[in-house]
MIBA-30614 format. One line per field, with one value per residue (C-alpha): residue in one letter; x, y, z. Coordinates in nm, 3 decimals. Layout:
// MIBA-30614
code <- [A; ...] $
X <- [X; ...] $
Y <- [Y; ...] $
Z <- [Z; ...] $
//
This chain:
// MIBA-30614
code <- [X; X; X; X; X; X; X; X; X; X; X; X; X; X; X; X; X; X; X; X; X; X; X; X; X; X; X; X; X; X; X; X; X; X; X; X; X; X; X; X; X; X; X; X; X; X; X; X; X; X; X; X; X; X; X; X; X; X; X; X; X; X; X; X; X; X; X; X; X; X; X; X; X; X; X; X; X; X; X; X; X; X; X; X; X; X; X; X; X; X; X; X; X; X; X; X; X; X; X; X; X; X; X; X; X; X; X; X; X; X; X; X; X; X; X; X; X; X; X; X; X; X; X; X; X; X; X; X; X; X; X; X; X; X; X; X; X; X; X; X; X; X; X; X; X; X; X; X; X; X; X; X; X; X; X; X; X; X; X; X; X; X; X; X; X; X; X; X; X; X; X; X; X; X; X; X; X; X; X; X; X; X; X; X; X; X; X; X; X; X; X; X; X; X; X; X; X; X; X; X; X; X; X; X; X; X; X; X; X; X; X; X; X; X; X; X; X; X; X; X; X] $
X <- [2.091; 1.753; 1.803; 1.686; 1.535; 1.309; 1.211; 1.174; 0.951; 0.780; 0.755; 0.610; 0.340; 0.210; 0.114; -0.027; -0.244; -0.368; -0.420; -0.680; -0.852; -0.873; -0.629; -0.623; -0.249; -0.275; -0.373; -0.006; 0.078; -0.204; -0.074; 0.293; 0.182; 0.084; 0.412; 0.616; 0.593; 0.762; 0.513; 0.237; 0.362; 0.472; 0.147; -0.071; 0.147; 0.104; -0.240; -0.241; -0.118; -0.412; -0.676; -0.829; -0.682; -1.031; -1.015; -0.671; -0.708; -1.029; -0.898; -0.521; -0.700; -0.947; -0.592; -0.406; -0.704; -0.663; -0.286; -0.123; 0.223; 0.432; 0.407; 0.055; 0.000; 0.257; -0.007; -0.303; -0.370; -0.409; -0.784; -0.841; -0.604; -0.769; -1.087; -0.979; -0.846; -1.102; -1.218; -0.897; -0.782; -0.641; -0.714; -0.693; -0.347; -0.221; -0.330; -0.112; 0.124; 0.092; 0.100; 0.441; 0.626; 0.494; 0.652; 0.996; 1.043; 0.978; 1.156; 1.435; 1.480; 1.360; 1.061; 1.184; 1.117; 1.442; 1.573; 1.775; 1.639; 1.771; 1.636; 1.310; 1.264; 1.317; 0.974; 0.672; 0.510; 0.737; 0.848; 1.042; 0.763; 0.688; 1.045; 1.106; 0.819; 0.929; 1.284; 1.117; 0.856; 0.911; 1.300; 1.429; 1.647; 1.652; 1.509; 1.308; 0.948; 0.766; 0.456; 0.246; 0.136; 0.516; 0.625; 0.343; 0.385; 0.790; 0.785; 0.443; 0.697; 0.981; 1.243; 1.295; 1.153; 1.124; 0.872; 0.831; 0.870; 1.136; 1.328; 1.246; 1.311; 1.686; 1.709; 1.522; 1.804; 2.045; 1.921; 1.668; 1.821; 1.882; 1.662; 1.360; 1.355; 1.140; 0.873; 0.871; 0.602; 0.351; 0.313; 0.322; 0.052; -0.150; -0.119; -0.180; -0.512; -0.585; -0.493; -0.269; -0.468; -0.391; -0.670; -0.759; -0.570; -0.652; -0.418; -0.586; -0.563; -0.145; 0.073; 0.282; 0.026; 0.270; 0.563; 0.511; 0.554; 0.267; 0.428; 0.210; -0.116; -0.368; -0.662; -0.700; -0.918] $
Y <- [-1.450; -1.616; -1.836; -1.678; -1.989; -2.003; -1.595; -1.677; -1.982; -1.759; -1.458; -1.700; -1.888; -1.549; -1.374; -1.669; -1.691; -1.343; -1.407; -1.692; -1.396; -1.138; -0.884; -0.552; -0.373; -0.125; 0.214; 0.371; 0.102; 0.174; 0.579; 0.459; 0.242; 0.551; 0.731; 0.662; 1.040; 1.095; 1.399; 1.141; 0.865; 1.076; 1.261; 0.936; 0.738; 0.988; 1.031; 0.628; 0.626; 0.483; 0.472; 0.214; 0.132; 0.306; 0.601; 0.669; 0.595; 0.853; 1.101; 1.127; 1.139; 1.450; 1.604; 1.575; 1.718; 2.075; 2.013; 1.828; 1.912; 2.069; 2.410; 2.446; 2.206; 2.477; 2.752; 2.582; 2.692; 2.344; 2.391; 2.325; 2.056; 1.940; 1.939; 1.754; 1.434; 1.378; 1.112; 0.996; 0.913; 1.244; 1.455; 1.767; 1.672; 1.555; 1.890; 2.088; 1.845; 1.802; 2.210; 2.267; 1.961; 2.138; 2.424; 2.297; 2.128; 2.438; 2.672; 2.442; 2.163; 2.338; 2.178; 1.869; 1.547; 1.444; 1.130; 1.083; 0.890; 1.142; 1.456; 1.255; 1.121; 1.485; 1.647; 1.671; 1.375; 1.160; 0.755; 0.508; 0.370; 0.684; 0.743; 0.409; 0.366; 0.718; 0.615; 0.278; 0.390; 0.732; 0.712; 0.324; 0.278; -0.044; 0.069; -0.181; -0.049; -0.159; -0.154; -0.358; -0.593; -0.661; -0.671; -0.926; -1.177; -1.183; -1.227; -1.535; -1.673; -1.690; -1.487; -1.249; -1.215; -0.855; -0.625; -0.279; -0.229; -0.024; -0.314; -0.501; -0.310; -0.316; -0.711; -0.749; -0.545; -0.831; -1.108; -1.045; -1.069; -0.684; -0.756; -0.853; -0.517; -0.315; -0.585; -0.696; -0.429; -0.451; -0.838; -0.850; -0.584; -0.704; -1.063; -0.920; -0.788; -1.062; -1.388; -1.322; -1.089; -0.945; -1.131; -1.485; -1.517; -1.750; -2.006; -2.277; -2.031; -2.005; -2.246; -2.226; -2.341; -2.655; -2.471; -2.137; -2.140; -1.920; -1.729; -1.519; -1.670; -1.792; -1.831; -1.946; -1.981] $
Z <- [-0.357; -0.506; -0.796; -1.090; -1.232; -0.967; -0.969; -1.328; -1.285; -0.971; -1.190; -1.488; -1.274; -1.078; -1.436; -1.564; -1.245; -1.309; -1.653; -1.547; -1.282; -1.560; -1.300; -1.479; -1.464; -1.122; -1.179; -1.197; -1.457; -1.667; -1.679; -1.728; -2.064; -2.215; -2.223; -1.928; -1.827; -1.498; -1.421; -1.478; -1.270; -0.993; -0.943; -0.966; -0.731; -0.479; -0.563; -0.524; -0.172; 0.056; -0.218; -0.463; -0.779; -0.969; -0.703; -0.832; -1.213; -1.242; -1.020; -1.183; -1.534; -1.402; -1.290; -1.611; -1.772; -1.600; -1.548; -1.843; -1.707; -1.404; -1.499; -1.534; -1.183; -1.025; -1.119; -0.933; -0.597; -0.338; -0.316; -0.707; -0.691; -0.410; -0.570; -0.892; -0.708; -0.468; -0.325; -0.335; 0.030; 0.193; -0.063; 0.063; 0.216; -0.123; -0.298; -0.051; -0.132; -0.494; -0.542; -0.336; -0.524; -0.862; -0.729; -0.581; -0.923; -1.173; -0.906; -0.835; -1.103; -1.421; -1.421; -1.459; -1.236; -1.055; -1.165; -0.832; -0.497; -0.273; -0.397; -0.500; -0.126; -0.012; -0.187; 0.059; 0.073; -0.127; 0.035; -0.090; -0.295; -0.509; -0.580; -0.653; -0.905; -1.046; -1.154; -1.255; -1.482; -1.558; -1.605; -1.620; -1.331; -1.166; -0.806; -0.580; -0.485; -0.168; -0.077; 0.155; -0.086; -0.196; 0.161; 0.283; -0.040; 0.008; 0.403; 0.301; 0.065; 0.319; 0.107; 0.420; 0.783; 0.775; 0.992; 0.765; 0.401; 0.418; 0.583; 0.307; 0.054; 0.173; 0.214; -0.113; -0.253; -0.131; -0.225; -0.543; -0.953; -1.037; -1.366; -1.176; -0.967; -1.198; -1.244; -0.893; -0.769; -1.061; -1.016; -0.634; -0.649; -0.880; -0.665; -0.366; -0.474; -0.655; -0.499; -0.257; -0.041; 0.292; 0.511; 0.395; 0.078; -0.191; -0.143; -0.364; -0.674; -0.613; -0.806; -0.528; -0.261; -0.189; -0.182; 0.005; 0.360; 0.373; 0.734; 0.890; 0.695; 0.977; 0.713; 0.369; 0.132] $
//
């Protein structure tokens, strides 16, 4: 188990670092703050998937603006749907998508978002990281969400040695504070974008430059 002094001093020094960058909240964040709606958060993480934080933000708002909730997204044919969230990556894949979740969860969960991994993970389209920021966000539960961002800064920081997310997402689960599960994905992202960044990170920006292990990093900046 991770010492939660050191999460906390990790978790302290990361949004301070941010702070100093001027790193807006990612684009599924920004949705939650307004009321945590588990429609909402659902629909833009999927939206999210392989797309730009701005992508994603405009394109879920031009959604909720001809579907404000499940029902009326249910009543859209794919093709309008489509239409709404594009350029977001896939788009035409995600309004096939989006329509038949709509309609699994008026016809089959009263139009209500499941609040339960299993029957989340088991709606077209839907990975561990959309049901795990669904239950996060949208409902509360303590779930772990991984994406590559989280994955990359963990296995850089030497808390696992892991080759997928979903791998990590199951040692991260061993090892991490349950009170830091929630928060875990919207500073990792927002580091990974930031300062941490996939190719060439900025290492000199990271108050833990002298610490981290920095596996896996052959350039830095």
């Amino acid at each position: 188990m991770l010492d939660e002094k050191y999460i906390d001093t990790i978790f302290t020094s990361f949004s301070a670092a941010l702070a100093e960058q001027g790193a807006p909240l990612p684009s599924v964040s920004q949705i939650a703050e307004e009321d945590n709606d588990p429609y909402r958060i659902l629909v833009s993480t999927l939206i999210s998937l392989r797309t730009k934080d701005e992508v994603t933000l405009s394109a879920s708002l031009r959604l909720f603006s001809i579907a404000p909730d499940i029902e009326t997204l249910a009543s859209l044919d794919e093709n309008t749907i489509a239409d709404a969230i594009r350029p977001a990556g896939f788009f035409r894949r995600k309004g096939s998508q989006l329509n038949k979740i709509a309609q699994i969860i008026v016809n089959e969960h009263n139009g209500k978002v499941p609040c339960e991994m299993e029957t989340l993970l088991s709606l077209p389209g839907v990975g561990i990281k959309t049901a795990s920021l669904v239950l996060n966000l949208g409902y509360g539960i303590d779930a772990i969400c991984v994406d590559c961002h989280v994955h990359e800064i963990v296995n850089r920081l030497g808390w696992v040695k892991t080759k997928s997310a979903e791998e990590t997402e199951k040692e991260l689960r061993k090892i991490l504070p349950q009170r830091f599960w929630i928060s875990l994905n919207e500073l990792l992202v927002r580091y990974g974008q930031k300062i941490c960044t996939p190719v060439s990170p900025f290492c000199s920006l990271c108050p833990e430059n002298r610490r981290c292990p920095k596996n896996g990093v052959q350039r830095e900046r």
